[in-house]
N, C-alpha and C positions, 0 to 999 in steps of 0.2 A: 605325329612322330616326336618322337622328346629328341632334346637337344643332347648333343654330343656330349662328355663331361669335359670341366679342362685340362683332364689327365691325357683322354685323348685326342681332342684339340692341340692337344701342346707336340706329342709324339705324330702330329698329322702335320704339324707346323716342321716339327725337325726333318721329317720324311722330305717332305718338298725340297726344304734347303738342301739334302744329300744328296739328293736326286739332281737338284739344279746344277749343281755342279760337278756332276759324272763327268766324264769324257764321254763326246757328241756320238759315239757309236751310231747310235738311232735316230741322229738328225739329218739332215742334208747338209751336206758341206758341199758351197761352192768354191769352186779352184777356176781361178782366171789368174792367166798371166799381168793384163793392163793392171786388175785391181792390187792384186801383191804385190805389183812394181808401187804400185801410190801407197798402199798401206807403209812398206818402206821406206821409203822417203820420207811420208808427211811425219814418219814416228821416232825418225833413226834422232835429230836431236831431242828428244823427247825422253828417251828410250837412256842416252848417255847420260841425262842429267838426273835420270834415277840411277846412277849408279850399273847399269848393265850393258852390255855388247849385246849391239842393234843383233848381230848375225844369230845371237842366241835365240832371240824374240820372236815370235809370230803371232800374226794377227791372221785369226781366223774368220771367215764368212760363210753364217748358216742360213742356210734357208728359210725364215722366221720370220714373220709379218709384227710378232710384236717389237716393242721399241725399247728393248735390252741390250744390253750385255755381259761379259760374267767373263771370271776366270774359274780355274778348276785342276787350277795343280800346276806346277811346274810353272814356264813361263810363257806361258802362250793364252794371248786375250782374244776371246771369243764375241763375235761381234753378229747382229743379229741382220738381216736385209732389210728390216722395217726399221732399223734405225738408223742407216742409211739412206731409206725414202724420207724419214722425217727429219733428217738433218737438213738444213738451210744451203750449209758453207761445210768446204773444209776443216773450217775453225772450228767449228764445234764436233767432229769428231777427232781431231787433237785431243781437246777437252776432256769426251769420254776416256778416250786412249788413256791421257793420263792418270785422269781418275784410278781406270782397272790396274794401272800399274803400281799405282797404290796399295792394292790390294798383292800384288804380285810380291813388291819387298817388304811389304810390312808381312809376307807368309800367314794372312789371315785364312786359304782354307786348312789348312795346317791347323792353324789353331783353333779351327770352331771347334774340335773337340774339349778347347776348354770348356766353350760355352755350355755345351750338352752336359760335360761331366754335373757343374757346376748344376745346372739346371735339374739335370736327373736327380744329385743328392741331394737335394730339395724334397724332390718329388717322394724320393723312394723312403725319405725322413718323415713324412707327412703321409704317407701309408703305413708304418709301421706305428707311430705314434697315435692314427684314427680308428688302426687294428685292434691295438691295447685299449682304447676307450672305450669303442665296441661292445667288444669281449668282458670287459668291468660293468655292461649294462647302461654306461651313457651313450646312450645311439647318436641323439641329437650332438653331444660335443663333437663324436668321433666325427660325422659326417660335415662336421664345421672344419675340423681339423684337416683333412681328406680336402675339401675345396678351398682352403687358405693355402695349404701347401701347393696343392695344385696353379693355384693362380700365380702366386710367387715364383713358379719355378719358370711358367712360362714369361711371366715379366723378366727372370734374372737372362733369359737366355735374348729375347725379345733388347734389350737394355744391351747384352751384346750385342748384336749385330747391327744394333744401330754405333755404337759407341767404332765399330769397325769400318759405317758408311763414313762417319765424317772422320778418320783419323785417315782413309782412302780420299777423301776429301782435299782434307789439306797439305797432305803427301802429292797430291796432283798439280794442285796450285803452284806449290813450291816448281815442280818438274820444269813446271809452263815455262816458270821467274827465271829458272837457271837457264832454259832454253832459248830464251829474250822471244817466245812465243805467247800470242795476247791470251789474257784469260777472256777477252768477249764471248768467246764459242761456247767455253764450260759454262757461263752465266748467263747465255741464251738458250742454249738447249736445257736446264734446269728450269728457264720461264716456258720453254716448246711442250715440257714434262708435265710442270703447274697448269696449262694449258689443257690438255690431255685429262688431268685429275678434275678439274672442274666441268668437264665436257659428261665426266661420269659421275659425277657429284659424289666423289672421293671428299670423308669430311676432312678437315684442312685444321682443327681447331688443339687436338690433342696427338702425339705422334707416338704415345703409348700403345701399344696393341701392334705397331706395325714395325717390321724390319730396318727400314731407312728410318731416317730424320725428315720430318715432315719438307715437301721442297721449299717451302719459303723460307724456312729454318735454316737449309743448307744453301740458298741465295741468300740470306741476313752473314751468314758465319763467312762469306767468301768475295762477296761484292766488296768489301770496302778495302781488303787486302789487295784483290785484284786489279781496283781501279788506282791504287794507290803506285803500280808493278810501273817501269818503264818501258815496257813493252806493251801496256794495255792500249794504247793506239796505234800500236804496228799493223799493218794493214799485212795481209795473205799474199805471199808470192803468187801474183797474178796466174803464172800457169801453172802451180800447184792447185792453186781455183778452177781453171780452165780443166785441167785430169780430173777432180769431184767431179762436176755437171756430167764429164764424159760419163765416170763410170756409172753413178747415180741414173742417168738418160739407160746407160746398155743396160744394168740391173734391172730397171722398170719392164724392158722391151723381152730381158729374158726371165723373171720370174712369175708378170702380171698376164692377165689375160691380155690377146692382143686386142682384140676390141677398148678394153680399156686404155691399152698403149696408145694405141692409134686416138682416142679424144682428147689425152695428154698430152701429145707433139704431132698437132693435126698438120697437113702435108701444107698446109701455107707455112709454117713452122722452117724456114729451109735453113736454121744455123746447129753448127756441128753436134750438140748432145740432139735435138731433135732427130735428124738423121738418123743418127745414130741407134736410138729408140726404135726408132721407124724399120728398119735394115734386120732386128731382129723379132719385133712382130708380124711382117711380111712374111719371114722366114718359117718362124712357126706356123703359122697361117695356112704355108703353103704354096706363098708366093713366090717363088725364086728369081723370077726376072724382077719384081717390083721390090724385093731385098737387091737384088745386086744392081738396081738403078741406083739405090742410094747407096750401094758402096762406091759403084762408081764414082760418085758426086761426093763422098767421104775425101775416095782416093786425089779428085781432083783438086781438090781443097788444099789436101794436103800430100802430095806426092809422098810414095815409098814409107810413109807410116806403118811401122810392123804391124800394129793392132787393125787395122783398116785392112793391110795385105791378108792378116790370118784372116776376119770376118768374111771376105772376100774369099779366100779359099775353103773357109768351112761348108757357106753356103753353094759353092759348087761342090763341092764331097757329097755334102748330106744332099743333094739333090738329083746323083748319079753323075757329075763329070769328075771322074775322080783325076783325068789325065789334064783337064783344063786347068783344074788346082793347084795342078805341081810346081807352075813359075812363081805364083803369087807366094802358098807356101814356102816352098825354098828359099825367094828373098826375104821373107817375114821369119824365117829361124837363122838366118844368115845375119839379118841386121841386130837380131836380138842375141846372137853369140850360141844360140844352141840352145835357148828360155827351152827346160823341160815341159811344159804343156804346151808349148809350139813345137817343139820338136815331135812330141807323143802324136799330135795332127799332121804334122807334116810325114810322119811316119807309116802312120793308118795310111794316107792318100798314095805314098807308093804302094803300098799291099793291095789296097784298094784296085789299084790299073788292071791287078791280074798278069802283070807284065813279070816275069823272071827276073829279067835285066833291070828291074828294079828293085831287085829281091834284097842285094849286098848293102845299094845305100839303106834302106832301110833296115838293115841290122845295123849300120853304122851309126844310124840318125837315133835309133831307138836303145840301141846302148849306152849312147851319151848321156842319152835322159836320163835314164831308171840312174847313172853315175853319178849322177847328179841332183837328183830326185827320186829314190828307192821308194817312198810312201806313194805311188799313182799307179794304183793297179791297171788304169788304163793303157798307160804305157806297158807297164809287163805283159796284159792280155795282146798287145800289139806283138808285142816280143816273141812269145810265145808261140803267136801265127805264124811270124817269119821262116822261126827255128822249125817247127813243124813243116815245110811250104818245102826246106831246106834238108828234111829228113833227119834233123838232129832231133831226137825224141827225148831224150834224157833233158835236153835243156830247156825244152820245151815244158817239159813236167816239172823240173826245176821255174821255171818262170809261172808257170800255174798254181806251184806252190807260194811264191810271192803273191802272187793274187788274194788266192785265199784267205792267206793270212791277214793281209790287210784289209780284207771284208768282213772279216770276222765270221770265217768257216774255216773251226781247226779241223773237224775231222777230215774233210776233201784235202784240207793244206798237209796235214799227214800223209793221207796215202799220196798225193801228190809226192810230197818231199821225198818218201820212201821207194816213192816207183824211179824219182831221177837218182838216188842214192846207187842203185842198182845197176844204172846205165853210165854210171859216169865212175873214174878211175877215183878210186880208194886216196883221201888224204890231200887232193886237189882243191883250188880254194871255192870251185863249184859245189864238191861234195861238203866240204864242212861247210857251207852255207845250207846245202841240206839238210845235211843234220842236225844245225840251228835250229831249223825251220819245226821240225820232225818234234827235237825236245820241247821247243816252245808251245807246241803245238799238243804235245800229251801233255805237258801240264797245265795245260789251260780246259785240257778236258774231265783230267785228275780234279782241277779245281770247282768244275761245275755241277761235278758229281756230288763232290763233296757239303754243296750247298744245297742242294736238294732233301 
């Protein structure tokens, strides 16, 4: 097979990068309440010392065993699960955090169409110039011409995105400085990385060819700033450390096989992330008494813990007790003030009983959510049922339409929107929510057409 040229090497290189930073449509996204509660917190000073409002920010959790993360427009830093297994400490997801918000204020996806431009008219300069040679009969020049351009262009764009890793780099740092948060995390996870490259015999000698700055490159440009920071021996608020292991332990327990879980926090294991691991391999497994022994043993640990109360009532739902659930859930969306993915659970579990008299709270519980959290189509498909259950069908089709939407099926979410337009009174803020839905929804289908 002959080798690619590096015309198209270079446009298989930009492909990647555009792609990587789509919005996750096609990924998994996980949504837990404990983790968003920590992602907030461990970020909120983080987050003010680059200059932005924590409340605008999100940190997103994908289902991804590799040990990334990225942004991809706007402000929200996408974070992968395998980089959360390989993280040590909290500290070193600060670290990253910081970093992607680097990339967040410096508006570097925004600007990689410098880099393309920049790189294409290189490219498309060294086509037209190998064309001309060609054509005059020097084959050989043209064909020299053609692969000089071409290397050049992808070195020019290659040279950006590296020149955008370390300027995200030291934009991070800085965050940490203002934050009086230690750089250890970002200067251990860069050696957890190094670690990683030499494990795959990544060469390490020239950092030419490759997107980033070689990692020892970007440990030489940052260690000595950092250890120089006042805050490089600040130690981790203990229970900001205590929430990592937690969620780290539940993330093992809910994305890994559980046989694997179970060799990682084997049952002599009896301190709280173990448990915790334990509780939702069980679960999936099958085991519903031998999960809710260790919530049990969570709960006792730790009385009234909202995350401990949901685990506990999730695993009676999904196990068929959906009326045994309801004290646990109830206090577990109670203490957390109405957390829309605890409420969306707590919601399902009244619908769940079959019970009538259960039918009200759960419009009530599951209205709050979606008030509060409109992007959880799970919550809306809960909604949905109610309103249905309750003989309102227009709302019901309206809440289907939110679904849709947000799963990304416009054509159901149109006729959905359209079937509730129909049922609901002209001009109400139901219907023009409709009708939102409806326009958004044909020109998202106008648009797909149009790409084809």
């Amino acid at each position: 097979m002959r080798r690619p040229s590096l015309l198209t090497r270079f446009f298989c290189l930009v492909l990647a990068l555009v792609v990587s930073v789509q919005p996750v449509a096609a990924q998994s996204i996980l949504r837990d309440a404990e983790t968003e509660a920590f992602f907030a917190d461990m970020s909120a000073d983080i987050i003010r010392a680059a200059g932005l409002e924590p409340r605008h920010v999100q940190i997103v959790l994908i289902n991804d065993k590799e040990i990334n993360a990225f942004v991809a427009g706007g402000q929200i830093v996408y974070v992968h699960s395998g980089l959360i297994a390989a993280a040590k400490n909290a500290n070193q997801v600060q670290g990253v955090v910081a970093h992607e918000l680097g990339h967040v204020v410096g508006g570097h996806v925004i600007r990689m169409d410098e880099g393309m431009k920049a790189a294409t008219g290189i490219s498309i300069l060294s086509l037209l110039l190998g064309a001309a040679a060609i054509a005059a009969g020097a084959g050989d020049a043209g064909a020299g011409i053609l692969a000089a351009g071409q290397q050049a262009a992808m070195g020019k764009f290659l040279a950006f995105s590296r020149t955008q890793e370390s300027s995200a780099d030291a934009a991070g740092a800085s965050y940490l400085s203002k934050a009086g948060v230690s750089g250890q995390g970002m200067i251990s996870f860069f050696k957890t990385l190094q670690n990683v490259e030499f494990r795959y015999a990544i060469p390490q000698e020239d950092s030419y060819g490759r997107t980033h700055p070689l990692t020892g490159e970007r440990i030489a440009a940052l260690q000595d700033v950092l250890q120089k920071d006042p805050a490089w021996n600040k130690p981790t608020d203990p229970a900001l450390e205590a929430r990592f292991q937690r969620i780290k332990a539940k993330l093992k327990g809910f994305v890994s096989d559980p046989t694997e879980t179970l060799q990682a926090y084997p049952v002599t294991d009896t301190s709280i992330p173990a448990r915790y691991a334990r509780a939702y391999a069980w679960h999936r497994s099958a085991y519903p008494e031998k999960a809710l022994e260790e919530a049990d043993a969570l709960l006792r640990a730790v009385p009234h813990d909202p995350y401990f109360l949901e685990l506990k009532g999730q695993i009676l739902l999904e196990s068929g007790r959906p009326k045994d659930a309801l004290p646990v859930l109830r206090e577990a969306n109670a203490r957390t003030l109405s957390q829309p993915l605890i409420a969306a659970l707590f919601g399902h579990a009244l619908i769940a009983t079959e019970d009538k008299a259960n039918y009200a709270e759960a419009t009530r519980v599951l209205k709050a959510a979606v008030s509060k959290d409109n992007e959880n189509p799970f919550a809306w498909y809960q909604l949905g049922t109610v309103y249905e259950h309750d003989g309102d069908l227009p709302r019901a089709q309206l809440a289907t339409a939110e679904r849709y939407s947000l799963i990304g099926q416009p054509r159901l979410a149109l006729q959905s929107a359209e079937a509730a337009m129909a049922g609901i009174p002209q001009g109400s803020p139901d219907w023009i929510r409709a009708q939102d839905i409806a326009m958004a929804s044909r020109n998202e289908l106008e648009n797909s057409r149009g790409r084809r």
